[in-house]
C-alpha positions as CSV (number, residue, x, y, z in Angstrom):
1,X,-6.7,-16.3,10.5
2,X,-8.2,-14.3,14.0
3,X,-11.2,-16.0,14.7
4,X,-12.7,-19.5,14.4
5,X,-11.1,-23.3,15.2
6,X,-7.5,-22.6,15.1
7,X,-7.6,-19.0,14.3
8,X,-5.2,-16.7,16.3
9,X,-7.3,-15.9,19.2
10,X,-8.3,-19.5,20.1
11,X,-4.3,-20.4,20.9
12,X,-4.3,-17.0,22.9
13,X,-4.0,-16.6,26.4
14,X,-5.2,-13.4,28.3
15,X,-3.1,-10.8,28.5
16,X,-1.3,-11.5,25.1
17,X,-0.8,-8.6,22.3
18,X,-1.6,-8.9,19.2
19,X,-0.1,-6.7,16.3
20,X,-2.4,-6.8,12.6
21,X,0.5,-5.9,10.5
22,X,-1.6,-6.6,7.4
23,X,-3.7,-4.2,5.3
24,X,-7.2,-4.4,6.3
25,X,-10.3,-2.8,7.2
26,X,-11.0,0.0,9.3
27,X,-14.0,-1.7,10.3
28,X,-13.1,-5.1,10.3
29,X,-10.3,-3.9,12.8
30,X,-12.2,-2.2,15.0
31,X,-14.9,-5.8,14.9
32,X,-11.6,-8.1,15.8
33,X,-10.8,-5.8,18.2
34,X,-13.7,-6.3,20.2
35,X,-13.7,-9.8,19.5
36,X,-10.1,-10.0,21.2
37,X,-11.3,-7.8,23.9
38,X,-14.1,-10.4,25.1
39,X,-10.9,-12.8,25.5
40,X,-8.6,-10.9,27.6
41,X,-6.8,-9.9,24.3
42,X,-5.3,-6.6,23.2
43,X,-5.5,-6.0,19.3
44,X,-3.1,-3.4,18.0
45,X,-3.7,-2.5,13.6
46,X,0.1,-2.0,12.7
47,X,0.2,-1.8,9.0
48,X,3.3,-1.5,7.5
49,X,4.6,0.2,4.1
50,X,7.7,0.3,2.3
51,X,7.8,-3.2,0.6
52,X,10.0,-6.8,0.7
53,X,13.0,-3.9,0.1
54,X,12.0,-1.9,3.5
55,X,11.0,-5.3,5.2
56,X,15.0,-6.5,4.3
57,X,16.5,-3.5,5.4
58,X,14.4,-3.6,8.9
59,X,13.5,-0.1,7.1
60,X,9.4,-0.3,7.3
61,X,7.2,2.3,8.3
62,X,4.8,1.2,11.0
63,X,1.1,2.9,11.4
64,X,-0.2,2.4,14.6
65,X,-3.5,2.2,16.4
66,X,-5.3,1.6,19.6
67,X,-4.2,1.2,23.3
68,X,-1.7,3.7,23.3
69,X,-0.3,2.4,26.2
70,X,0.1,-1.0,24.8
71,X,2.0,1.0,21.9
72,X,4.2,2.8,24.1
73,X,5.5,-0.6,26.0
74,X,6.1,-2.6,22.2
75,X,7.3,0.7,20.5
76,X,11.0,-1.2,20.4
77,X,10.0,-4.5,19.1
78,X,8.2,-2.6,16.2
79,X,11.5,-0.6,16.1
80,X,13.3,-3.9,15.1
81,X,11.4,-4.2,11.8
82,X,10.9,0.0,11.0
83,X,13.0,3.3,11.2
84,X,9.0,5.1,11.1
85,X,7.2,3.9,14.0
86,X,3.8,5.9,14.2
87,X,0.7,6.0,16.7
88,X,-2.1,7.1,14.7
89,X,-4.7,7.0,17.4
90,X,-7.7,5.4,17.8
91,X,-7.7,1.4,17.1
92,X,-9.0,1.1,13.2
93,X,-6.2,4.4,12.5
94,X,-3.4,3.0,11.2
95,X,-5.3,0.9,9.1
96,X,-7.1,4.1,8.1
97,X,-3.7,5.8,7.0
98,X,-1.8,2.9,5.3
99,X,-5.1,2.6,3.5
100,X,-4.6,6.6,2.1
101,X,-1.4,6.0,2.1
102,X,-1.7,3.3,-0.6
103,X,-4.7,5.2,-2.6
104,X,-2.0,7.7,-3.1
105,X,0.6,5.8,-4.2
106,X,-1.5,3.6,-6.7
107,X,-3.4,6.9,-8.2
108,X,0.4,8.3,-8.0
109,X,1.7,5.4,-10.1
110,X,-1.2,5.7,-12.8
111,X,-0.9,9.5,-13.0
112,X,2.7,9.2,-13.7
113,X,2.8,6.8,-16.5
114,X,0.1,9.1,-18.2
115,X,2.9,11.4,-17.8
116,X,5.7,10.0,-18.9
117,X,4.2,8.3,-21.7
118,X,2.9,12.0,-22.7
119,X,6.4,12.9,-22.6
120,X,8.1,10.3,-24.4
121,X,5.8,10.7,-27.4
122,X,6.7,13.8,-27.6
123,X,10.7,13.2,-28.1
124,X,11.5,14.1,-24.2
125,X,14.2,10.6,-23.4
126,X,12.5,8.6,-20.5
127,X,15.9,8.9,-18.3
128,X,16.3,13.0,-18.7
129,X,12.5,13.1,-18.1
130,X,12.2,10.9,-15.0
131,X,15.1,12.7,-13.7
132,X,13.8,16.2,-14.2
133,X,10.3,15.3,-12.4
134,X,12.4,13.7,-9.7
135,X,13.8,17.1,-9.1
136,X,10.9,19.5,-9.3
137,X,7.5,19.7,-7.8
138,X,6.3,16.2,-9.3
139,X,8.9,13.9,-7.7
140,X,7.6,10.9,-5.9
141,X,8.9,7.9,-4.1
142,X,7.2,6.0,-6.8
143,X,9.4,7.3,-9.4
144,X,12.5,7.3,-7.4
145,X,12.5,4.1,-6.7
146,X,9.6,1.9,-7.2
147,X,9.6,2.4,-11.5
148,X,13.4,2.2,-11.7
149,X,13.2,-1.4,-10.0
150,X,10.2,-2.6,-11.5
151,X,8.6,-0.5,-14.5
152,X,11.4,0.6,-16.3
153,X,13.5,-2.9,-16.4
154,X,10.3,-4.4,-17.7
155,X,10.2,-6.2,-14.3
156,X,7.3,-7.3,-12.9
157,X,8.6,-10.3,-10.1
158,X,6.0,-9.1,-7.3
159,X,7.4,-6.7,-4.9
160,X,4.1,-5.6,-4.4
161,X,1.6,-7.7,-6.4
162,X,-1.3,-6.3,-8.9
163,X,-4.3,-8.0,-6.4
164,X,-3.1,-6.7,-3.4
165,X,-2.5,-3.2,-4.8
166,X,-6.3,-3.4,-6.4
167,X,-7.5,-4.4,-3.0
168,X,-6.1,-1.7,-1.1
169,X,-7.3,0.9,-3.8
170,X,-11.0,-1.0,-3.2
171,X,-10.6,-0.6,0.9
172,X,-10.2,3.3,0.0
173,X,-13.1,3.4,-2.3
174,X,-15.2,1.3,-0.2
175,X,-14.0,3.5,2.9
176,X,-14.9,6.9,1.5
177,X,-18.1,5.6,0.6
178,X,-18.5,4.6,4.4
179,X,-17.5,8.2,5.0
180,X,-19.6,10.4,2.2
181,X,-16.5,11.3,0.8
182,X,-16.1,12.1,-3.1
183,X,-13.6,9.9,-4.7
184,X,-13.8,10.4,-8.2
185,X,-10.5,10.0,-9.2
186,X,-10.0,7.6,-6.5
187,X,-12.9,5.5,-8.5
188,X,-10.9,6.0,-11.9
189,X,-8.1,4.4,-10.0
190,X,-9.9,1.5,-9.0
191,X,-11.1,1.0,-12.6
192,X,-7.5,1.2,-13.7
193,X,-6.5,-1.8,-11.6
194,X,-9.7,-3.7,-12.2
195,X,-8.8,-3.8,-15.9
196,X,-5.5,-5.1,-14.7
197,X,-6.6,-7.6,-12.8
198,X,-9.3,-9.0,-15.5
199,X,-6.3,-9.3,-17.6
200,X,-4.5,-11.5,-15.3
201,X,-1.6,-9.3,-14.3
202,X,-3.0,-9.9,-10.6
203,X,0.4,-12.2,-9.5
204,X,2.8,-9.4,-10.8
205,X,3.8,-6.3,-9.6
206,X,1.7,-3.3,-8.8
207,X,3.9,-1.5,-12.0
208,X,2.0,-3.7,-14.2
209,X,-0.9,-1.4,-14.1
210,X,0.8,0.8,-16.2
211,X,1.0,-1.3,-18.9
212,X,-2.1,-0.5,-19.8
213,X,-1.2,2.9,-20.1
214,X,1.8,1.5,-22.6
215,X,-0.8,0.1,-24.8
216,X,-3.0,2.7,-25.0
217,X,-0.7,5.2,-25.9
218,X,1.9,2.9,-28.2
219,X,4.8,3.9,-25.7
220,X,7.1,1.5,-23.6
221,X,8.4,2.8,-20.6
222,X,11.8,1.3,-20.7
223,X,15.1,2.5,-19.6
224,X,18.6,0.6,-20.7
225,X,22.0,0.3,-19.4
């Protein structure tokens, strides 16, 4: 969508702006950065998170990086579309966080519905359980909010869909390899949505990963009005 015949930077005159909002990576950003540099062209990575119900709300959180005086002059537009507007640094940094960002809610995500699975099985009711998590040391946005919308209604209309969620896990993997970092349960994480994606859930929501935890464990993570 950047570069080549009717990519981005041909239509872009110099001294234009450029905001990546998408998830993408580190390298890759720092590459189109240069790219956009030889043109006259400032590249800003400005991932966002918080999902179609944060990019409604104008509610987003916006991850930041490069020119930081570039950042400092289009702080307000970003403003318009998030209430968390963050400069991360370096161009190739917000990329870099939105990409840990995501690892952690994904592994978060699988971790909990080995746990509430565990729980139900045992005779704990999915409602007094999620609640009692969400008020002690385990709570999580992902359980807060994300399950309740998607998971637990047996939803799985793409908020956020199975193949981009599997990508991001990927850029992290791929990214801590770059790095030398250990990632071992990051690499279980991956595996997780893999599966997912071989079965075909890749259009639905990220939630749908835990249906495989469902099946292994003969437990449906359902709550009813």
């Amino acid at each position: 969508m950047v570069l080549g015949e009717n990519g981005i930077l041909e239509g872009a005159s110099e001294g234009s702006v450029f905001f990546d909002l998408s998830t993408n990576s580190p390298t890759m950003i720092r590459r189109l950065h240069g790219e956009c540099a030889a043109r006259g062209v400032t590249l800003l990575d400005s991932p966002v998170s918080g999902g179609v119900y944060g990019a409604a709300a104008g509610t987003l959180a916006v991850m930041v990086g490069g020119d930081k005086a570039m950042y400092d002059r289009f702080k307000p537009t970003l403003e318009a579309i998030g209430t968390h507007v963050v400069y991360c640094g370096d161009i190739g940094n917000g990329s870099v966080c939105k990409i840990c960002n995501n690892l952690m809610s994904m592994g978060t995500g699988v971790l909990l519905a080995e746990a509430l699975t565990l729980g139900v099985k045992a005779g704990v009711d999915l409602g007094i359980l999620a609640d009692v998590i969400n008020n002690s040391s385990g709570g999580s946005k992902r359980l807060l909010e994300k399950f309740p919308r998607y998971l637990f209604k047996g939803n799985f209309e793409p908020g956020f869909a199975t193949a981009l969620a599997a990508k991001d896990v990927r850029l992290a993997t791929d990214l801590g390899r770059e790095y030398g970092i250990p990632m071992e349960l990051s690499n279980l994480v991956d595996q997780r949505h893999v599966e997912a994606m071989f079965r075909g859930w890749g259009p639905e929501d990220s939630d749908a990963v835990a249906k495989i935890q469902e099946e292994k464990s003969g437990v449906q993570l359902r709550l009813h009005d």
